[in-house]
N, C-alpha and C positions, 0 to 999 in steps of 0.2 A: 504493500500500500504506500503512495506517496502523499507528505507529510505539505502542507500548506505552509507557503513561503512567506519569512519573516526580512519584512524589508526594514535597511537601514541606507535613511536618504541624508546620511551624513559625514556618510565615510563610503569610500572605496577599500575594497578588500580582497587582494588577485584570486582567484581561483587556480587552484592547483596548476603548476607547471608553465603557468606564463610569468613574464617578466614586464620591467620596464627600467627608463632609466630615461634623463633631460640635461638636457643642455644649451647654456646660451652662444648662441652660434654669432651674434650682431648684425641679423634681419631685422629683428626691432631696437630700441635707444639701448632701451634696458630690460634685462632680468631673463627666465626663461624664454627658449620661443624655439624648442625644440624637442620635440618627442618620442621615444622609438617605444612601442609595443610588439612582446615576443613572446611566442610559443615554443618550448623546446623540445614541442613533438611538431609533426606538420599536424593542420587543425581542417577543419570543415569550415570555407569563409564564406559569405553572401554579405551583401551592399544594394543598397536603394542611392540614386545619385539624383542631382538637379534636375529636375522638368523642362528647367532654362534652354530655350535653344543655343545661346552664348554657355558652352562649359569649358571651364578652364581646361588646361593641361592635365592637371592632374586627374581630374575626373575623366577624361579619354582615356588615360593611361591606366589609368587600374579599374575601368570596366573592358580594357584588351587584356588586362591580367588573368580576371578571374575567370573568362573564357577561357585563354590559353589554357590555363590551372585548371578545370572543369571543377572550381569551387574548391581547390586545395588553399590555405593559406598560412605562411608563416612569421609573417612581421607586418609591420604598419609603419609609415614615417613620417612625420606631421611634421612643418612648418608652418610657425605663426607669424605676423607683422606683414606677411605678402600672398597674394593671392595665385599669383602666375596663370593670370586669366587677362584673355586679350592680348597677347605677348608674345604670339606668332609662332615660327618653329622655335627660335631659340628659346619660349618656354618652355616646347615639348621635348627640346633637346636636356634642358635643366630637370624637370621630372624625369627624366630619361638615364640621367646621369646619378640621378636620390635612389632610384629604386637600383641601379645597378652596382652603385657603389655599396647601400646598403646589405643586398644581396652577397655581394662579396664578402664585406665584412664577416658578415654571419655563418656563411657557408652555405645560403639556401638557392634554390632557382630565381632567377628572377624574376618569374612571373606567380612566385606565391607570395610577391611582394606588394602592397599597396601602399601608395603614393598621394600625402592629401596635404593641402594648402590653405593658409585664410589670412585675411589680410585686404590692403591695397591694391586695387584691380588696375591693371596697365604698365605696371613698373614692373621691368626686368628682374629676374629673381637670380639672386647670385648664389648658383647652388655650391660654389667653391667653397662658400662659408659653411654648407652643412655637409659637404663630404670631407669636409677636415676634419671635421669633430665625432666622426663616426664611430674612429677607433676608443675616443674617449666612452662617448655611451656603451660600445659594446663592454668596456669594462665596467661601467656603472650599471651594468644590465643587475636587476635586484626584485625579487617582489617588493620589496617595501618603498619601492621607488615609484610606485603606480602615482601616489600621489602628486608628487613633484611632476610627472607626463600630465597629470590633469590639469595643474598649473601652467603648464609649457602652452599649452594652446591658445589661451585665452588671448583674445585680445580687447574690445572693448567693454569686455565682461566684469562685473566689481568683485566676482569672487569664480570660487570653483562650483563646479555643478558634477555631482558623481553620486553610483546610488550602490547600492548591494543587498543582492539578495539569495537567500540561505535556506536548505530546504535538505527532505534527506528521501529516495526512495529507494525501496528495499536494502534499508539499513544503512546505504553510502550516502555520503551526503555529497550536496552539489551546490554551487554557486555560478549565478550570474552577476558580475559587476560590470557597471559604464560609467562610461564619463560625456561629458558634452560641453560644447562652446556655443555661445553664441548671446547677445543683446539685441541687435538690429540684422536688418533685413533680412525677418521672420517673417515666411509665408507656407503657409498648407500647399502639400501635395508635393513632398518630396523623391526628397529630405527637406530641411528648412534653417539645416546648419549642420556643424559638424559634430559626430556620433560618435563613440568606441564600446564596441560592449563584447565582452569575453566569459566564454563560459568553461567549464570540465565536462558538461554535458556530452555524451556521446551522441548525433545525431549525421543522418545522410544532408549532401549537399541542399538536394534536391526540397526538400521538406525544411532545412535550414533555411532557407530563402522563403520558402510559404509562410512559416511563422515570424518571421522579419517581418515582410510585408503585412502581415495579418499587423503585428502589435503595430507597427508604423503608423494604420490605417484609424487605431487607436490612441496615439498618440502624439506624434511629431508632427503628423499632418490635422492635428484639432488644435492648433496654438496659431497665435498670430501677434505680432506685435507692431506692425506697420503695412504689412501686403505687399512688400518684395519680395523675392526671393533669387536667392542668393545664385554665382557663377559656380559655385565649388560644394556645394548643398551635399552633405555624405553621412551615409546612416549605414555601419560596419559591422559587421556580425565573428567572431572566430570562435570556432565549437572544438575544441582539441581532447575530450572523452580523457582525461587527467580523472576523473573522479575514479573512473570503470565500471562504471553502469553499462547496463546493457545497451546497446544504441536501439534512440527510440525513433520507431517505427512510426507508419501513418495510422494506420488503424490500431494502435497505441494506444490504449489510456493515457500513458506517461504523454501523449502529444497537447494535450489539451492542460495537462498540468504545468509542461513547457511551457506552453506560448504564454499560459494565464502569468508565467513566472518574468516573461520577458516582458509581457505588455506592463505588469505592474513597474518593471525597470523603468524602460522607454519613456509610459508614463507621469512619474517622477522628475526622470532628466529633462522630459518636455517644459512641465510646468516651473521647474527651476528656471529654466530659459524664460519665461514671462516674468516670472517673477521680479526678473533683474532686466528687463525688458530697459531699453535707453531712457531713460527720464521718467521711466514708471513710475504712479505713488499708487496703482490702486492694482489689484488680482483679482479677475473679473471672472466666476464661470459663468458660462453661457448653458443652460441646459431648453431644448426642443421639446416639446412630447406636443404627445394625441398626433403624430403627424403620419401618413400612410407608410412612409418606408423610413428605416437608419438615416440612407442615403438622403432622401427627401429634407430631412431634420438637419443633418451634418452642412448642406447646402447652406438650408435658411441660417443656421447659427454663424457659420464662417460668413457670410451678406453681413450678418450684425457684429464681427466682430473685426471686420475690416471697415468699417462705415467709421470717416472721420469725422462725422459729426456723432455719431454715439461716444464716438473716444472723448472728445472734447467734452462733453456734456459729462460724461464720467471725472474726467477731472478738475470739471467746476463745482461738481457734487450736486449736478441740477438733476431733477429727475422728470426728463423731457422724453417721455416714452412714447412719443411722437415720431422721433427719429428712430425709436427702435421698430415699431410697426413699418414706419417706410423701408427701412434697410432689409425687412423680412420680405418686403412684397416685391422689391426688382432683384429678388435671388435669384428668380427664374424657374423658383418653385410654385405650382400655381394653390390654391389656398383661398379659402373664406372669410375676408377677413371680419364680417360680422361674429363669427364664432372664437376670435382674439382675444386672449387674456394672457396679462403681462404681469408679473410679478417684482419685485425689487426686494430681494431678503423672504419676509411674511407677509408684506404690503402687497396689497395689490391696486395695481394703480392705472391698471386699463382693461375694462368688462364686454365682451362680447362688442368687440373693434371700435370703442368707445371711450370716453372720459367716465371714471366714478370719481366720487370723493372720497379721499384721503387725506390725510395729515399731512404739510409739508415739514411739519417738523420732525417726524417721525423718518420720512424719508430724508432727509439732511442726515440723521443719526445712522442712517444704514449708511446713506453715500461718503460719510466719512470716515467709516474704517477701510482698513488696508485690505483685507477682503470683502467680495461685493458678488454675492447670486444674484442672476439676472435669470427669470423663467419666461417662455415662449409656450403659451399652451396653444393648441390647432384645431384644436376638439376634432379634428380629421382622420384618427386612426391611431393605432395603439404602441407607435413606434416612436422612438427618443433617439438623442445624442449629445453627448455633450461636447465642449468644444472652452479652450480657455483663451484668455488676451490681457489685455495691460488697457492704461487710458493714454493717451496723447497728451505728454506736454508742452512746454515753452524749452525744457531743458531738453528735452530729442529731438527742438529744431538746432540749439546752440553748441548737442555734439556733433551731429552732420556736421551742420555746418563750417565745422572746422575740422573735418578728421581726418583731410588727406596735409594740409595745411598746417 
């Protein structure tokens, strides 16, 4: 029997027999801004990547990886402070040269290498600076170093975002940990920043990737922070069976306990990412119901949670559920809107697609805490999603605006 998974979204914790190790290379001014994640078995890898038709370098080169690999995977190499997107061949020469150089270092093929980047979009990436320092990381390669690689990515992020989760079936016990980057330009349907998550798990490629996708669809793609989405957008999977569990299968029990283990990961490191969203002050779920389909609900929520004027009104603490009715009806979902009821916390503050009365004071005291339920009822059918975001302030026009600058 497998045992229901005790998540810890505050620490990072490797899972058997991977590694990691960071270093600053001087891509960025200061501090880390560089990462290598290792398995010292070859592992089971899958990756979801940007929907962007503009994809950096990097994201070409390690979705040639994991085909040539047919989903084998043994290391990971992250630079931060540069994007190496829009930077022609001699970007893909520089990814070309990270993954080869790293691959040597380590001893593995090259192509069970993946190659990922975040940063400054258009400026030359000087990979000399990170295949100097390879040989150093390969000595610092450490489990206890995971954290420090959590560290190494970030770029306009105010902290780390990493999660771990613990579980045990049929007596061994197993771990999923990740990690993730990302403040700004956050948008559904990825990836929608950059991902690491490693597990002991024994599992086929093939079904590796299915439950990726599955928790993804769950989580990284129900966040939004602004409605971009990123050149280098990478959501990483490596399964290396270090536990020795049986490897699980489709028609599996253990399949359904998996994914529930991963989505609850993914999950976490998602809403970390709003949380720290660029000038966030509010964390905002968005939850759909009564509506005919998931999908139908997932739609109208992501409409309302990219809508800059819901954001704005969220961070003036006005509760103008006017803009949220609008932003539900040009989702493209079609809907009643006389059967509309909107919620704010326990308030309810718009009845069957209509004004009621309510306290404004009462809703001032919800729109000023740091967390904020926002409900969407459809009375259309028995299907929900939820979906989370940030509000829009003055302070994520004033890091843009200076952040190449």
């Amino acid at each position: 029997m497998s045992e229901t998974w005790t998540l810890n979204p505050a620490e990072i914790l490797p899972p058997k027999d991977f590694q990691a190790a960071a270093a600053a290379s001087g891509i960025k001014t200061s501090g880390l801004d560089l990462a290598l994640l290792y398995s010292t078995r070859p592992s089971r890898g899958a990756a979801v990547f940007t929907t962007n038709a503009v994809k950096a370098a990097p994201v070409v080169l390690s979705q040639r990886h994991l085909l040539e690999s047919r989903g084998t995977l043994q290391a990971m190499i992250i630079n931060s402070g540069n994007a190496n997107a829009c930077t022609g061949e001699p970007g893909m020469l520089a990814a070309q040269a990270m993954a080869e150089a790293t691959a040597g270092t380590l001893a593995v093929p090259v192509e069970q290498v993946l190659v990922c980047s975040t940063g400054v979009i258009g400026v030359p990436l000087p990979a000399d600076r990170i295949t100097a320092r390879l040989d150093d990381l390969k000595r610092g390669l450490s489990p206890g170093e995971i954290g420090a690689a959590a560290r190494a990515i970030l770029t306009t992020d105010t902290r780390p975002k990493v999660c771990t989760a613990d579980a045990s079936i049929g007596g061994r016990p197993v771990r999923i940990a990740g990690m993730t980057k990302g403040a700004g330009m956050i948008h559904p349907q990825m990836a929608t920043t950059l991902a690491f998550v490693l597990t002991d798990a024994s599992i086929g490629p093939a079904l590796l990737r299915e439950a990726l996708e599955q928790a993804c669809r769950r989580s990284y793609n129900r966040i939004s922070v602004d409605g971009d989405t990123s050149t280098n957008d990478t959501l990483a999977i490596m399964a290396n069976g270090g536990s020795g569990i049986p490897t699980i299968e489709p028609n599996s029990p253990a399949r359904d306990w998996f994914v529930e283990g991963l989505t609850r990961v993914c999950q976490s490191l998602a809403q970390q990412v709003v949380r720290d969203g660029e000038g966030a002050s509010k964390f905002v779920t968005i939850r759909v119901t009564g509506a005919p389909s998931e999908e139908d609900a997932a739609q109208i929520a992501r409409s309302i949670a990219n809508s800059p004027l819901v954001k704005t009104a969220l961070a003036g603490e006005d509760a103008n559920w006017g803009r949220i009715i609008c932003a539900a009806g040009y989702s493209g979902v079609p809907f009643d809107s006389s059967r509309v009821s909107i919620s704010l916390g326990d308030l309810v503050v718009c009845r069957e697609g209509g004004a009621v009365r309510f306290e404004e004071s009462r809703a001032s005291e919800i729109l000023r805490q740091r967390d904020i339920d926002l409900t969407v009822q459809l009375h259309a059918g028995s299907s929900d999603a939820t979906f989370w975001t940030c509000d829009l302030t003055t302070e994520y026009i004033h890091i843009n605006a200076d952040y190449r600058t």
